[in-house]
KEMARMI-59256 format. One line per 4 residues: their letters; for each residue x, y, z of C-alpha. Coordinates in steps of 0.1 Angstrom, whole numbers. Each point is the difference from the previous one (the first is absolute). Last residue first. Layout:
A) X/Y/Z; ...
***
This chain:
XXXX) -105/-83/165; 16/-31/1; -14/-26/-26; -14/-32/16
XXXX) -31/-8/-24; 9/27/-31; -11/40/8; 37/11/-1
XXXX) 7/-18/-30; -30/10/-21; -4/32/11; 40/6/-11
XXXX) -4/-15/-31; -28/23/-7; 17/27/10; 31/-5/-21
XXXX) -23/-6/-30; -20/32/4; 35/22/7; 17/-14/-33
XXXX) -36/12/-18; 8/37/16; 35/2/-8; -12/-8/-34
XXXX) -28/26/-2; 22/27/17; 30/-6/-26; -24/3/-27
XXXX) 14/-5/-37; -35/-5/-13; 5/-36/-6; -24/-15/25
XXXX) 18/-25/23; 33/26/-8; 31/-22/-2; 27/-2/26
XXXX) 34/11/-7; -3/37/-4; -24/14/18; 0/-32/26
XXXX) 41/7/6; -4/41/2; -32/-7/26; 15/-29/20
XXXX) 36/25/0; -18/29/15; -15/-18/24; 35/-13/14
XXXX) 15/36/-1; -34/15/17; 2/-26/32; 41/-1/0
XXXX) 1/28/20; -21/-15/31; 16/-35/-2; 36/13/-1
XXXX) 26/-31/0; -25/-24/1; -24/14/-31; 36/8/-20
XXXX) 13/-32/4; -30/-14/-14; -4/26/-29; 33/-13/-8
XXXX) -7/-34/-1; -25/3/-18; 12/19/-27; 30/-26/-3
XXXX) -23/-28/-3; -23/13/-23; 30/9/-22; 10/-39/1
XXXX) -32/-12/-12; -5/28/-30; 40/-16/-4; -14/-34/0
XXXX) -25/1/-24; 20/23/-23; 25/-27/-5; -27/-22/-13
XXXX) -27/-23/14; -34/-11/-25; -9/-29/17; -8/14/36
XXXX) 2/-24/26; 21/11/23; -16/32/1; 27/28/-2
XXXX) -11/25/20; -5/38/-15; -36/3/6; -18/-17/30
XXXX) 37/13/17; -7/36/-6; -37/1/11; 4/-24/30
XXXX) 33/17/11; -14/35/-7; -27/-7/25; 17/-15/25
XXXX) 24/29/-1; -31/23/0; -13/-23/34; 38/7/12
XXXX) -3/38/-5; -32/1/14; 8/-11/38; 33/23/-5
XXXX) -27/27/1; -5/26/-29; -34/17/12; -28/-5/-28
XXXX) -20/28/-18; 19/32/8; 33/-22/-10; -13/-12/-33
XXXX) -13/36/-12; 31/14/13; 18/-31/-26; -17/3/-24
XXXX) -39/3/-13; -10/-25/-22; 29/-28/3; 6/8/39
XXXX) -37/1/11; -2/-38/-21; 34/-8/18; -12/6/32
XXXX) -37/-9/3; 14/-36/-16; 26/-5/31; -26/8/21
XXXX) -29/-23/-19; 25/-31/-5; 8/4/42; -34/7/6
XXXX) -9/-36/-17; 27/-14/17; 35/-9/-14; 13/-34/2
XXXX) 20/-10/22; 39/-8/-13; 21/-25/-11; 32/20/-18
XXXX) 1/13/-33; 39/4/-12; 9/-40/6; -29/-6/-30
X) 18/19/-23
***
């Protein structure tokens, strides 16, 4: 799968928090909710594409070094490939529609693929841990010696 996810900048800490605002208005309140909140511009439609390619791919790749491979491995792998790559045709083809559509499908695939931190069964909580580790990553590559800002 790595030919699907191509070389790309990193997202900025108001990037993370944007695309975060988003889905976390989306997953408690809906789509009105969402949309009162945060304007559906192509600009966020790629940082929620970044978004569900970092989330989706951290969990259904194949690692390469994994002992324990099976057919399952590599059909989770090959079912993260085709969801991406529809929700990137989908972003370039119509950036403004495909905001709601691509947030919709990080929510549905981290309720039911990704495990709560807490074990409540709270979307919001785990949507809200996955947003305090992209942001960290984000501060720390965008405030390393030489980062562009």
């Amino acid at each position: 799968m790595p030919y699907l996810v191509p070389t790309r900048t990193p997202l900025t800490p108001e990037q993370v928090e944007q695309g975060f605002d988003y889905l976390l208005a989306l997953q408690t309140g809906g789509g009105t909710y969402a949309a009162g909140r945060v304007e559906a511009t192509p600009e966020l439609a790629f940082v929620l594409l970044q978004l569900a390619e970092d989330i989706i791919w951290f969990v259904t790749t194949v690692d390469g070094k994994a002992t324990h491979l099976c057919a399952d491995s590599f059909v989770l792998d090959e079912v993260g490939c085709v969801l991406l790559s529809a929700l990137r045709d989908w972003a370039r083809d119509s950036p403004t529609t495909a905001v709601l559509g691509i947030a919709r499908s990080i929510i549905r695939f981290v309720e039911n693929v990704i495990p709560d931190p807490d074990d409540h069964g709270d979307t919001h909580a785990t949507l809200e841990t996955v947003r305090d580790e992209h942001l960290a990553l984000a501060h720390a590559v965008h405030s390393a010696p030489g980062a562009h800002r």
